[in-house]
PyMOL CGO cylinders between C-alpha atoms (Angstrom):
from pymol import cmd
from pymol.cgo import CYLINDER

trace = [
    CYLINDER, -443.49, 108.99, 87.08, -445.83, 108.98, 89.89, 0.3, 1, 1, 1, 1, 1, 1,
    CYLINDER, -445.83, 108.98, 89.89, -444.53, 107.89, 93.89, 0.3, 1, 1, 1, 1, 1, 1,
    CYLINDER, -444.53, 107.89, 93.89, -446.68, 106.97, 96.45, 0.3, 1, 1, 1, 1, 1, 1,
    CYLINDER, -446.68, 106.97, 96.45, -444.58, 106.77, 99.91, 0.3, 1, 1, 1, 1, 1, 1,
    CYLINDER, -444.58, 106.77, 99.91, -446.60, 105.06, 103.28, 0.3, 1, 1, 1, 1, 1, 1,
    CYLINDER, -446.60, 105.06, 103.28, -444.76, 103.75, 106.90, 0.3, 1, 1, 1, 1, 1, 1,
    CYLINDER, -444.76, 103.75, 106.90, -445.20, 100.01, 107.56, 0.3, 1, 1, 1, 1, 1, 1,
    CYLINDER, -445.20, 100.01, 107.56, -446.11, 99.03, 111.35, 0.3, 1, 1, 1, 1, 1, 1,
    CYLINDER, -446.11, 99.03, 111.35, -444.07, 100.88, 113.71, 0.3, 1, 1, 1, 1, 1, 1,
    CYLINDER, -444.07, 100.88, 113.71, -442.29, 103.36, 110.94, 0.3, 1, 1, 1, 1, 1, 1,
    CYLINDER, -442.29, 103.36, 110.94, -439.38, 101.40, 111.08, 0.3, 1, 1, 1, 1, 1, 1,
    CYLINDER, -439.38, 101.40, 111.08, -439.56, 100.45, 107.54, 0.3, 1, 1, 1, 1, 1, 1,
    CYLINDER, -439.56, 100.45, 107.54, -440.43, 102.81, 104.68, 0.3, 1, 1, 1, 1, 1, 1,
    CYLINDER, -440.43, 102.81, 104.68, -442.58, 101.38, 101.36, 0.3, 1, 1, 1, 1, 1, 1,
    CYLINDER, -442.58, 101.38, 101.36, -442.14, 103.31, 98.35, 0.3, 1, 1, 1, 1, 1, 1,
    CYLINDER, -442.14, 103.31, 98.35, -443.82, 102.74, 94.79, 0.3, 1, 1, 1, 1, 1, 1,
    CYLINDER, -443.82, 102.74, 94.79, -442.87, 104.39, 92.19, 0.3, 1, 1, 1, 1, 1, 1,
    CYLINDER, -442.87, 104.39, 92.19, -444.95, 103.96, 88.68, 0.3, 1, 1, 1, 1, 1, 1,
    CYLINDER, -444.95, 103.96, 88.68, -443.42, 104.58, 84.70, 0.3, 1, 1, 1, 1, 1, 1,
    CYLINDER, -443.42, 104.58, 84.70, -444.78, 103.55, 81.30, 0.3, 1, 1, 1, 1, 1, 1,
    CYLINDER, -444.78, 103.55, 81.30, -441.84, 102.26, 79.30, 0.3, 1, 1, 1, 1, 1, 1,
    CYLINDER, -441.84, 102.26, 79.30, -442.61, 102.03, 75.02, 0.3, 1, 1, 1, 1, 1, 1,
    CYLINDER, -442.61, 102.03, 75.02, -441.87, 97.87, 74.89, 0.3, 1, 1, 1, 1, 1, 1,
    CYLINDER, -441.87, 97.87, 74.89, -443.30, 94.81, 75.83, 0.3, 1, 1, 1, 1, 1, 1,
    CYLINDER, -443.30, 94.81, 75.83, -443.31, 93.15, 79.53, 0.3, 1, 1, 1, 1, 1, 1,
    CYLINDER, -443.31, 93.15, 79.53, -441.03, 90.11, 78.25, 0.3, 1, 1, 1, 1, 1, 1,
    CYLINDER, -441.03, 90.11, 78.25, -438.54, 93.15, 77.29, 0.3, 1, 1, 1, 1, 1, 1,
    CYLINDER, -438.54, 93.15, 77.29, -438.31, 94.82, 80.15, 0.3, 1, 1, 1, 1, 1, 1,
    CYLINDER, -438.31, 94.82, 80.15, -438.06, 92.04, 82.39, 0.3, 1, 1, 1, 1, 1, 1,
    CYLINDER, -438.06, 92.04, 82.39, -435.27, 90.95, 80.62, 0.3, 1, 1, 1, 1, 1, 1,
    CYLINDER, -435.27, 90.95, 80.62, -433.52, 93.56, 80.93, 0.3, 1, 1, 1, 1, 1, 1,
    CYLINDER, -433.52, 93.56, 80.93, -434.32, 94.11, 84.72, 0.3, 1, 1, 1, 1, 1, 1,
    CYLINDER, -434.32, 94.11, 84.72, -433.33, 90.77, 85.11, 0.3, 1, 1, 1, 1, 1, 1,
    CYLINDER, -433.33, 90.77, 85.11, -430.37, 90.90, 83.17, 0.3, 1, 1, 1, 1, 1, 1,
    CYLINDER, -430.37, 90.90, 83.17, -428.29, 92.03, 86.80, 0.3, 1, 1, 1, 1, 1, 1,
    CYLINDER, -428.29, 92.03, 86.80, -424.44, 91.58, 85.37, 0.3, 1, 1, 1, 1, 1, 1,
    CYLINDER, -424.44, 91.58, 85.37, -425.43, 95.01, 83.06, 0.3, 1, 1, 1, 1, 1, 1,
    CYLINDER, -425.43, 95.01, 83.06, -426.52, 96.71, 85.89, 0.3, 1, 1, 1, 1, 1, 1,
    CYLINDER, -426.52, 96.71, 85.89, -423.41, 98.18, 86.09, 0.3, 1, 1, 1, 1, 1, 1,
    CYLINDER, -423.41, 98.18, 86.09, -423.12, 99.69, 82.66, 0.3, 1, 1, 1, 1, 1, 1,
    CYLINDER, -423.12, 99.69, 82.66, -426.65, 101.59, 82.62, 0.3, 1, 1, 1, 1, 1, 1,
    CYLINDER, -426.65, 101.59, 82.62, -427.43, 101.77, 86.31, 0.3, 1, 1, 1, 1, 1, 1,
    CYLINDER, -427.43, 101.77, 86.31, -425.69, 105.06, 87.63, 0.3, 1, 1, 1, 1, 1, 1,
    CYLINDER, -425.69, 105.06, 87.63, -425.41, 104.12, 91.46, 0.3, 1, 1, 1, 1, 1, 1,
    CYLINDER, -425.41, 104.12, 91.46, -424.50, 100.37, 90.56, 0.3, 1, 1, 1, 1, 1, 1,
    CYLINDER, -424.50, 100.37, 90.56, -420.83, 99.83, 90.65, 0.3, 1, 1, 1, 1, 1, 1,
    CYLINDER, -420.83, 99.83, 90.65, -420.80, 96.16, 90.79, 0.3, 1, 1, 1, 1, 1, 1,
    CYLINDER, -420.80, 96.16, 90.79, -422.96, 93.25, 90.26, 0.3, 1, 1, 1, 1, 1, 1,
    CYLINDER, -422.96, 93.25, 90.26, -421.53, 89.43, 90.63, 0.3, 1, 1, 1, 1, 1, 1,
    CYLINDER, -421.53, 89.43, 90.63, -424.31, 86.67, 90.43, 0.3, 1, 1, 1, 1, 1, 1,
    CYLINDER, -424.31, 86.67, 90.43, -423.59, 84.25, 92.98, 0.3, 1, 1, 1, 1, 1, 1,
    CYLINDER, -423.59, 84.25, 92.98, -426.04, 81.51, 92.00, 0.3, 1, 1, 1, 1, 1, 1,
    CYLINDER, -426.04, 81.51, 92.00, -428.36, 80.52, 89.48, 0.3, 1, 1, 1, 1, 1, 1,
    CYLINDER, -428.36, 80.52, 89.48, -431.07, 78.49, 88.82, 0.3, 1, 1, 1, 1, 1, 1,
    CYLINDER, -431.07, 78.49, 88.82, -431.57, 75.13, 86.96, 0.3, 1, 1, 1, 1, 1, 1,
    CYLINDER, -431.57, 75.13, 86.96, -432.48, 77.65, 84.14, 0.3, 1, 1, 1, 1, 1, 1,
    CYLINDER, -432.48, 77.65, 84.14, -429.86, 79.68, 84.13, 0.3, 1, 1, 1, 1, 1, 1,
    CYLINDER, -429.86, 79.68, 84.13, -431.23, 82.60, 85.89, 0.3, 1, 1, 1, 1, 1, 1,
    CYLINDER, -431.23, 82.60, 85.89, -429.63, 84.23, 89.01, 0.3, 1, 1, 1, 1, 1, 1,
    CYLINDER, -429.63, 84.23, 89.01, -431.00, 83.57, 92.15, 0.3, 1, 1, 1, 1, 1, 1,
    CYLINDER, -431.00, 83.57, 92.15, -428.60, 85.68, 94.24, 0.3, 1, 1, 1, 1, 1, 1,
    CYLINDER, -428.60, 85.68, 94.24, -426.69, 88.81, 93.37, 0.3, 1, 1, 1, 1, 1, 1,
    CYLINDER, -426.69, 88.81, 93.37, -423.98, 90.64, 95.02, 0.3, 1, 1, 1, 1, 1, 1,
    CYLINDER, -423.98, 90.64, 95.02, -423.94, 94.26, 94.45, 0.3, 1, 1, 1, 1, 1, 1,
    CYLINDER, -423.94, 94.26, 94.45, -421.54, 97.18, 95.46, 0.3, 1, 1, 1, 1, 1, 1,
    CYLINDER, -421.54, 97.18, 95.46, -423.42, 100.75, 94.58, 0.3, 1, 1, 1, 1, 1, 1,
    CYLINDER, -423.42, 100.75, 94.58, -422.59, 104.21, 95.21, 0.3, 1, 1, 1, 1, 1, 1,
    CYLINDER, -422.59, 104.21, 95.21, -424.55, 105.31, 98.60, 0.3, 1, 1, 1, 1, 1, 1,
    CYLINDER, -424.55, 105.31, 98.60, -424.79, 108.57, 100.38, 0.3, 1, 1, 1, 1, 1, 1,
    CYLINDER, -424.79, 108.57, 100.38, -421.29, 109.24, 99.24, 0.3, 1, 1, 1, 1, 1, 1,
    CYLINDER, -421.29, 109.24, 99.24, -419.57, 105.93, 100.05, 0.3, 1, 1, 1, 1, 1, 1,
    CYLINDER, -419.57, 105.93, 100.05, -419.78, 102.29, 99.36, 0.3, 1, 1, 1, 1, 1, 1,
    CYLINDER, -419.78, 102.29, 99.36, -422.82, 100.13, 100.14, 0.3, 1, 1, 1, 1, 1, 1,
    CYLINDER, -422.82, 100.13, 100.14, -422.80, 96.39, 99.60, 0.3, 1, 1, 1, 1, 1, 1,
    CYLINDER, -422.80, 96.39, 99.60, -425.64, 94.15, 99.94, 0.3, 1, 1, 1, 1, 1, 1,
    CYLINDER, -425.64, 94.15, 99.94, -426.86, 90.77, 98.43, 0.3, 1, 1, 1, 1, 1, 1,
    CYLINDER, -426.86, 90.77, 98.43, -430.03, 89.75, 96.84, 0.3, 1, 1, 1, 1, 1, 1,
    CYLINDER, -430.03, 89.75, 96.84, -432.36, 86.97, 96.39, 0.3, 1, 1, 1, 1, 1, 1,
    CYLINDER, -432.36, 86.97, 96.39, -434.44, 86.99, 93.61, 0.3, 1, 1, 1, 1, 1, 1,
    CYLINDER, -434.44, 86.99, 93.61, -438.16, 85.09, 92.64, 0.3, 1, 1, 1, 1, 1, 1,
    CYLINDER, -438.16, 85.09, 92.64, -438.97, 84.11, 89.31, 0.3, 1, 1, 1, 1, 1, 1,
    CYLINDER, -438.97, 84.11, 89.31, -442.56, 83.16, 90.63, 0.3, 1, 1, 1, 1, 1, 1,
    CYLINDER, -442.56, 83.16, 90.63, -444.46, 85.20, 88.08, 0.3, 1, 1, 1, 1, 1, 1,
    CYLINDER, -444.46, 85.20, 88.08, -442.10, 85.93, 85.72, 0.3, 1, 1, 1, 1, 1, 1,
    CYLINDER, -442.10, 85.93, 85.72, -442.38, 87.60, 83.18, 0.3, 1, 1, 1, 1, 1, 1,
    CYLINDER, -442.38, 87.60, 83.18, -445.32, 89.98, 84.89, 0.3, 1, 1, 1, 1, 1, 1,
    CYLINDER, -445.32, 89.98, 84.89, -443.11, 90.51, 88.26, 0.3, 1, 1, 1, 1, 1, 1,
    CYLINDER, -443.11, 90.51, 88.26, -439.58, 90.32, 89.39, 0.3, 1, 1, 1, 1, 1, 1,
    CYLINDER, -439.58, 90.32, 89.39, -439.43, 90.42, 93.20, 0.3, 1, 1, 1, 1, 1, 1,
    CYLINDER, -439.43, 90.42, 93.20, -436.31, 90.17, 95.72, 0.3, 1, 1, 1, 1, 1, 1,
    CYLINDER, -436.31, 90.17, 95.72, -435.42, 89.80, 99.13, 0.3, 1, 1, 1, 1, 1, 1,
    CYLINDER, -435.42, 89.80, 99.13, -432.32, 91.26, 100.99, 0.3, 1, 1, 1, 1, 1, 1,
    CYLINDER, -432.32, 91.26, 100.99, -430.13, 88.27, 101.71, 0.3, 1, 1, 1, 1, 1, 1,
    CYLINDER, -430.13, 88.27, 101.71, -427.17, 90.36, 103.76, 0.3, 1, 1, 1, 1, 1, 1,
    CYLINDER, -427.17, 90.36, 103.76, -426.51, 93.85, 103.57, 0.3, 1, 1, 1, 1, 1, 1,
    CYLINDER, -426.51, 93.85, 103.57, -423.79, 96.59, 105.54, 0.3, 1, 1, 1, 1, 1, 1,
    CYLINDER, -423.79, 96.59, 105.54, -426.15, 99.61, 105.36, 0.3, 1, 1, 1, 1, 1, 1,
    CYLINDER, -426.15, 99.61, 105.36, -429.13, 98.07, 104.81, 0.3, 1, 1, 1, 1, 1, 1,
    CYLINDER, -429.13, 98.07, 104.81, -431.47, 96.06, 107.55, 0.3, 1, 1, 1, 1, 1, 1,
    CYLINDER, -431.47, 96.06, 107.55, -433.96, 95.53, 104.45, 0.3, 1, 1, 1, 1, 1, 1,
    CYLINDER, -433.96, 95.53, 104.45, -434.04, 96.31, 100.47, 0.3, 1, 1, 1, 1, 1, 1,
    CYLINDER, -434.04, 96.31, 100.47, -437.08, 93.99, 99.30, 0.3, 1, 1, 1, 1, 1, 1,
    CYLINDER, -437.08, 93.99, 99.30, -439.00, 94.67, 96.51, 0.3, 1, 1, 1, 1, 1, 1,
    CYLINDER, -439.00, 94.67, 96.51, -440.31, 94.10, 93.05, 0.3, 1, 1, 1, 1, 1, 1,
    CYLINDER, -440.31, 94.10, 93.05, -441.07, 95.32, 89.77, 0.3, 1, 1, 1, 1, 1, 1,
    CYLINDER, -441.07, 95.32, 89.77, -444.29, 94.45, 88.20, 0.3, 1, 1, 1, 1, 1, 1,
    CYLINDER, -444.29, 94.45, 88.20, -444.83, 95.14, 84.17, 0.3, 1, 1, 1, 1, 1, 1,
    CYLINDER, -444.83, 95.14, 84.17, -448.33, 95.03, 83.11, 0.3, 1, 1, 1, 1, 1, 1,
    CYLINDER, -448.33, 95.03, 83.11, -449.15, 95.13, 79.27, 0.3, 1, 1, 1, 1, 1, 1,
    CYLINDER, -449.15, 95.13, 79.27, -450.99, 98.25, 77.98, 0.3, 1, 1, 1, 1, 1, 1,
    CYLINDER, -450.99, 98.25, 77.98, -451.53, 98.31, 74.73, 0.3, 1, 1, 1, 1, 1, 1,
    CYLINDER, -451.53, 98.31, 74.73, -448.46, 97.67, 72.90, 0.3, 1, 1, 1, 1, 1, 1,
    CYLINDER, -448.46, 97.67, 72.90, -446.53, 99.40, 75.90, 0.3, 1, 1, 1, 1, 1, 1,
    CYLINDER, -446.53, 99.40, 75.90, -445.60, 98.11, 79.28, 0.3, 1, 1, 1, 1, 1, 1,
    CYLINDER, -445.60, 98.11, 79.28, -447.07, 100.02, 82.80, 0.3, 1, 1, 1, 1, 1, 1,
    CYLINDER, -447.07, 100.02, 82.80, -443.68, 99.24, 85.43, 0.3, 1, 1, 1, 1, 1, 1,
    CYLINDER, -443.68, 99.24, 85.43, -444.33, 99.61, 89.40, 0.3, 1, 1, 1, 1, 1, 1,
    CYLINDER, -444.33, 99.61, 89.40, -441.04, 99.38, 91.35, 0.3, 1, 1, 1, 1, 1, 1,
    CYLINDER, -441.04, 99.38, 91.35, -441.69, 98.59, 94.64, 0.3, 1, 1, 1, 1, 1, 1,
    CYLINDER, -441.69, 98.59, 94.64, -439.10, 98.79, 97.43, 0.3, 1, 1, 1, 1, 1, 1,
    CYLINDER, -439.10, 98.79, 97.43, -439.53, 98.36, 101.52, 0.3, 1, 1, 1, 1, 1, 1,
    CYLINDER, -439.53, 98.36, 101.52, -436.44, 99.62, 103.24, 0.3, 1, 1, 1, 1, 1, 1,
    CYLINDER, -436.44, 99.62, 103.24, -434.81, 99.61, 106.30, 0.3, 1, 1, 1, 1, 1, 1,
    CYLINDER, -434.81, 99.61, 106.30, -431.36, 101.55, 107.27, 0.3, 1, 1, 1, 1, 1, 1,
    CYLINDER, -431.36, 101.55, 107.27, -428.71, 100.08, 109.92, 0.3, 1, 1, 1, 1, 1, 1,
    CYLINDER, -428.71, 100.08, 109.92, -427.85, 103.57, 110.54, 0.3, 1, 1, 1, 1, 1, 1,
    CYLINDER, -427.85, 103.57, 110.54, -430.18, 105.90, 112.16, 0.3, 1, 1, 1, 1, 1, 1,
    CYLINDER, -430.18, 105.90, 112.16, -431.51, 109.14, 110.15, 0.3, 1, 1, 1, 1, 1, 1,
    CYLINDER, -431.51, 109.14, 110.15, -433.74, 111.76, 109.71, 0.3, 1, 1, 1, 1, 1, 1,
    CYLINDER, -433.74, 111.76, 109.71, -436.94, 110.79, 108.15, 0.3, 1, 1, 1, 1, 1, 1,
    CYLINDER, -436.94, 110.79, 108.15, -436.85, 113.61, 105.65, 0.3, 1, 1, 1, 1, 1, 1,
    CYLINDER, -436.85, 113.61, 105.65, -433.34, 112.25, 104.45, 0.3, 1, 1, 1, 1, 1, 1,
    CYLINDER, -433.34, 112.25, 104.45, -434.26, 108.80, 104.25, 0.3, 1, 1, 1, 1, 1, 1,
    CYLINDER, -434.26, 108.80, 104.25, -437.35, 109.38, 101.84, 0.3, 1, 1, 1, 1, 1, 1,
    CYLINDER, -437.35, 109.38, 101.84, -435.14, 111.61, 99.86, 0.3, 1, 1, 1, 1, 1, 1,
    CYLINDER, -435.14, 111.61, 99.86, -432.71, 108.33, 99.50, 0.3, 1, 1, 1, 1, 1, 1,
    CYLINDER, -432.71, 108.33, 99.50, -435.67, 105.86, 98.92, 0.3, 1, 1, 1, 1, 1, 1,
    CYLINDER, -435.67, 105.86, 98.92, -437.14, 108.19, 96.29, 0.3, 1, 1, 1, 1, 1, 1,
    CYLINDER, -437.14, 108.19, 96.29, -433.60, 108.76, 94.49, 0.3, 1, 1, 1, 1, 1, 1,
    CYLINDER, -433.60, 108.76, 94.49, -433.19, 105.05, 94.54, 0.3, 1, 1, 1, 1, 1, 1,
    CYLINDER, -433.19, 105.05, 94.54, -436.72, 104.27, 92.93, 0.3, 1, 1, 1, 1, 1, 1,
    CYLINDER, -436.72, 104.27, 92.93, -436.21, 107.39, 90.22, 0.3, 1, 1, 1, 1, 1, 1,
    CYLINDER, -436.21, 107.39, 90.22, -432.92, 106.18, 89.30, 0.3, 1, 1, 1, 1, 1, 1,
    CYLINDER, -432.92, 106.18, 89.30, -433.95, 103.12, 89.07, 0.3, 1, 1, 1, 1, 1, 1,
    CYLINDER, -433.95, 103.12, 89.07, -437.61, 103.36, 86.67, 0.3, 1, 1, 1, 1, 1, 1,
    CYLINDER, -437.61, 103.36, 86.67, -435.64, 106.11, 84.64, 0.3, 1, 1, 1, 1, 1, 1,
    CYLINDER, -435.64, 106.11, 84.64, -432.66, 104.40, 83.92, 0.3, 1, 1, 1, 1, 1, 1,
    CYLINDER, -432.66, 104.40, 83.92, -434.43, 101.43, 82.83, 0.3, 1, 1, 1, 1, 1, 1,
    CYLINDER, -434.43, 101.43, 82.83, -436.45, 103.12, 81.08, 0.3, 1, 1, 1, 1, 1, 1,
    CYLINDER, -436.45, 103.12, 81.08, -434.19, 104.31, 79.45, 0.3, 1, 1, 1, 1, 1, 1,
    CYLINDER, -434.19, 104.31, 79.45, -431.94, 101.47, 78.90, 0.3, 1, 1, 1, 1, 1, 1,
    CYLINDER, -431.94, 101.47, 78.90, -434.93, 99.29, 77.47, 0.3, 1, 1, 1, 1, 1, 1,
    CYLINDER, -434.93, 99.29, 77.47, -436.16, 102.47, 74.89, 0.3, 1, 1, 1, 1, 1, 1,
    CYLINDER, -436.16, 102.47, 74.89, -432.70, 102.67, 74.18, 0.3, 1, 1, 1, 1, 1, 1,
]
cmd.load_cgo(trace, "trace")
């Protein structure tokens, strides 16, 4: 896996992109990223997922999670775009208690009978904290994240 880690504006949000190579097709992986009420069974920090609402296809469109955070309980909502699917899943931060901002994407790109992932997250903390700390958080969060799908998909 390879990160590349940059401040937006005035540092007050922190862009992270982490990159993976997963052995299965795009369509694959998407649907399992997408799939958000299994989160909980392969996703380590993920203790709860509840879609909220879903689109005229089915698909959900918002997503309340509860996850495991810095040794308590985070909860936060998403809203997610179908736009491109199946090359990109992306996703805003509808309401959050710890969080100011959690948007990102994932993006799966063909390569030869495999699929190249980017996971792509901006966020922003309510509470204050040491820089150092936060990018260690952001970075667990996108590690988790690529390697558990990973490994959920290969699995």
């Amino acid at each position: 896996m390879r990160a590349d880690h940059g401040r937006a504006g005035s540092g007050m949000t922190d862009q992270t992109t982490e990159h993976t190579t997963i052995d299965a097709s795009p369509q694959e992986c998407f649907h399992v990223a997408a799939d958000f009420e299994q989160y909980p069974v392969w996703a380590r920090d993920i203790k709860e997922a509840t879609v909220l609402d879903r689109d005229a296809e089915g698909r959900a469109t918002r997503v309340a999670y509860r996850a495991a955070a810095m040794g308590r309980s985070a909860r936060y909502t998403l809203a997610y775009d179908y736009a491109r699917a199946p090359h990109q899943l992306s996703w805003q931060l509808v309401e959050g208690d710890v969080v100011r901002r959690l948007d990102g994407a994932y993006a799966f790109d063909a390569n030869d009978g495999r699929t190249d992932v980017t996971y792509h997250l901006d966020v922003e903390l309510r509470v204050p904290m040491p820089g150092f700390v936060k990018r260690r958080v952001e970075s667990r969060i996108l590690t988790t994240a690529l390697r558990e799908l990973k490994r959920r998909v290969e699995g």
